[in-house]
N, C-alpha and C positions, 0 to 999 in steps of 0.2 A: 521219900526224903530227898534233899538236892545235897550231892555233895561238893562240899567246902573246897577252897581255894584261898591263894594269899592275892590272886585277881576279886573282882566282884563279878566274875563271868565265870560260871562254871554248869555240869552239865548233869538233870538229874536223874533222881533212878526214883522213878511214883508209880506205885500200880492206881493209876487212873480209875477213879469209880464213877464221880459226878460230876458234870459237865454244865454249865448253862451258855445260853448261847446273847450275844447283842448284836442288831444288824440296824442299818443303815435302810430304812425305808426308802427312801427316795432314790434306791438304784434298781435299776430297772431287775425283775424277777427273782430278788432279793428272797425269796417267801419262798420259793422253792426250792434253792439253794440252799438256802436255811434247814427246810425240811428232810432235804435226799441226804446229808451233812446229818442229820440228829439220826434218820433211818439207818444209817449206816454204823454210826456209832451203838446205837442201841442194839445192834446186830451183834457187834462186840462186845456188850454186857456194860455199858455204859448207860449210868443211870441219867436221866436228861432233864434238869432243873430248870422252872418256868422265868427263874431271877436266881441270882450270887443270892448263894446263903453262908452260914457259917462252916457247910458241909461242902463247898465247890471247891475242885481242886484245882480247873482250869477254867475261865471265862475264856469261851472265843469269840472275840470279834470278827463283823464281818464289814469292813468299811475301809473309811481311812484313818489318819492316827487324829482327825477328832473324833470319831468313833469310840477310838480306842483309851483314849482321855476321859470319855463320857463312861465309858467304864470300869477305868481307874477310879472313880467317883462312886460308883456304884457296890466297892466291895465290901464285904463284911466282914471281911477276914485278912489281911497281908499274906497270910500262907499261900491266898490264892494265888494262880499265875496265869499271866492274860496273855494268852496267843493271837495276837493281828493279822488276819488273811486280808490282805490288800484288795481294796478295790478304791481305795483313791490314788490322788493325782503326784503325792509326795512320797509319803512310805518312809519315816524313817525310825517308825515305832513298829511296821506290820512286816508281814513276811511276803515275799510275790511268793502263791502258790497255784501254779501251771496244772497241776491235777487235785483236787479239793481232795478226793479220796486216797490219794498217795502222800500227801499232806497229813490228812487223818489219822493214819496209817504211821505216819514217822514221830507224828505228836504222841500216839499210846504208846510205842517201843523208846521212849525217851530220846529222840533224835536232835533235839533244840538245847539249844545252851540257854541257860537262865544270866540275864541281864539283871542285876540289884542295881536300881535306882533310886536315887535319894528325891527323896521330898521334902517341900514345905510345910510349917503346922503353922495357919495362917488364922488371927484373932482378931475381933474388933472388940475393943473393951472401954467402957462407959464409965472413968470415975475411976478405975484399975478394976471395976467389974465386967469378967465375958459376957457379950451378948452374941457373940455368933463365931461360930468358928468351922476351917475349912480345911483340907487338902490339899494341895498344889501339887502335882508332877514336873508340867512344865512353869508354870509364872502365874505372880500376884500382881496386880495391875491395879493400881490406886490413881483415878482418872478425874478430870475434874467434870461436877453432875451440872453446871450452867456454863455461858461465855464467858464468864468470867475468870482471867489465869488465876491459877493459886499459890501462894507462900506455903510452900512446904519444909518443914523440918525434920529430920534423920536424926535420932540418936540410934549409937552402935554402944552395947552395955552399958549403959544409961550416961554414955557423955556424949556429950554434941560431935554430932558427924559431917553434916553437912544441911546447909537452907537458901533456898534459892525459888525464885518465880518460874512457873512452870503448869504446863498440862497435867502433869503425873508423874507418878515415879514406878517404875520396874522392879521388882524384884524375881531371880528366875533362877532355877535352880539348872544345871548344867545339861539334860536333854533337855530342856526348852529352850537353851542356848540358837537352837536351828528354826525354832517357832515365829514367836512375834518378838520375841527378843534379837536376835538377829536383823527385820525387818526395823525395827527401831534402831537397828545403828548398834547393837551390841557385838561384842566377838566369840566366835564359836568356841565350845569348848568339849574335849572329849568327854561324853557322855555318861560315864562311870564314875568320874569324878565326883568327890563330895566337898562342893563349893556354894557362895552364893552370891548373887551379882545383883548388883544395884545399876539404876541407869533410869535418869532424868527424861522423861518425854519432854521432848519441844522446850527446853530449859532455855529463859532468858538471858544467856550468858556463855559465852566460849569456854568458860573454866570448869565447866558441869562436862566432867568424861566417866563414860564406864568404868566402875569399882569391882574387882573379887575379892570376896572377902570368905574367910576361913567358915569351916561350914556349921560351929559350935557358938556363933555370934550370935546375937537379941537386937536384931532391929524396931525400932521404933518409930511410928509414922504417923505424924499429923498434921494439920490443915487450916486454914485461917479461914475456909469455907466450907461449903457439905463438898464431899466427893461420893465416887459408885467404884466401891470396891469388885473385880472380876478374878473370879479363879477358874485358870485354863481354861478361858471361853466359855467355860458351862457355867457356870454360877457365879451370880452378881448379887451383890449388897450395899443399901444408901448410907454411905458413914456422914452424920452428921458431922458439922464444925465443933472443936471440941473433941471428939472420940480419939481414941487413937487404935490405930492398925499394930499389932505384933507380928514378927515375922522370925521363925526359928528354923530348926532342924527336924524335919516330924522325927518317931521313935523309932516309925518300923519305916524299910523300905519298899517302893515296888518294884513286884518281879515281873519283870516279861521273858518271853520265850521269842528266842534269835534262831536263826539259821546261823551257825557258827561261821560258815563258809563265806556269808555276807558282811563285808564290814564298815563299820561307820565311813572313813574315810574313802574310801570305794563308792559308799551313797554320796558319799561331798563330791565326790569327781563327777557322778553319775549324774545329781540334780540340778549341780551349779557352776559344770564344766571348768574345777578345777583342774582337769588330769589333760586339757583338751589346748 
């Protein structure tokens, strides 16, 4: 079980059974990392799942935090909690772990604080009927699919929000604030936070600025032409002209597992020499 706090950072107490693990191909001897990591734990009495199922208690990642994204996507359960061993370039989903087996070792005796993060429940809907629906951790990216800019309209609980010519428009929930949302010109925001921000790509117009907006709002999203809907990098969707995008609060949140001792704003000094 993880016990409660009036934070959404608290620290828990699991007797660890099932494990699966997701890695990052494309780093070099990734595979046996991965392997000496599952040997050890199975050493432990760690049952070691081929994929997240309904039975996994921890996903660990071995990558960077798109890794670790691609496995926020991946889960079948919310209960699960996704541990991120760093091996990318930013880190501010994964944990830097200097010994993988002392690591190991601190993850089965509950040594990580659980991070509750709030998500998106992102829908394309055809008519007011679903036809495809997502996830978001970090951001919902509604982009346009030709050269051609697009008339975009915002309603916020179904009254007019905002409509302007434009690339795209952003929506990104608070750890994504550091992602592409950020790199678009949005502003950072504490990570726990349960918010959601809007924000115009390449918008035709000086008066188009980053919005927070409360985290129980219904936005509404559509288009005067087709756009390619992207949730957190990993998954894309062709929204024709016509459809419209839903953009809420998902129900459940996700957990990851923090080194307590490491803190968000310590990685903002660290990545982007604010401290400096």
């Amino acid at each position: 079980m993880v016990e409660g706090s009036q934070s959404s950072v608290c620290i828990y107490t699991m007797n660890v059974k099932n494990i699966a693990f997701l890695a990052n191909r494309k780093i070099p001897d990734i595979g046996r990392i991965q392997d000496s990591a599952a040997a050890f734990l199975r050493s432990a009495g760690v049952t070691i799942e081929e994929e997240p199922s309904e039975r996994t208690d921890v996903l660990v990642t071995l990558g960077g935090d798109g890794t670790l994204l691609k496995g926020a996507h991946l889960l079948k359960n919310r209960t699960t909690l996704i541990y991120g061993i760093k091996f990318g370039r930013v880190g501010f989903l994964t944990n830097s772990v200097p010994d993988l087996k002392k690591g190991l070792e601190r993850l089965l005796a509950g040594g990580y604080a659980v991070s509750e993060r709030m998500a998106l429940a992102v829908t394309v809907e055809n008519g007011g009927t679903p036809v495809w629906s997502d996830v978001a951790l970090n951001e919902a990216l509604v982009t346009r699919a030709t050269i051609r800019i697009a008339q975009i309209e915002i309603f916020r609980n179904k009254a007019p929000f905002a409509r302007t010519r434009c690339d795209g428009v952003m929506t990104a929930t608070p750890t994504g604030s550091t992602a592409h949302w950020l790199a678009a010109g949005g502003p950072v925001l504490a990570p726990e936070l349960d918010a959601i921000g809007v924000l115009f790509v390449a918008p035709y117009t000086m008066a188009a600025r980053p919005a927070i907006l409360p985290p129980d709002d219904e936005l509404r999203i559509s288009a005067d032409t087709g756009m390619v809907l992207v949730s957190d990098g990993q998954r894309e969707y062709a929204v024709a002209a016509g459809r419209t995008v839903v953009v809420r609060r998902d129900a459940e949140k996700v957990r990851l597992l923090l080194d307590p001792v490491s803190s968000f704003f310590g990685k903002l000094g660290e990545k982007f020499g604010w401290s400096t």
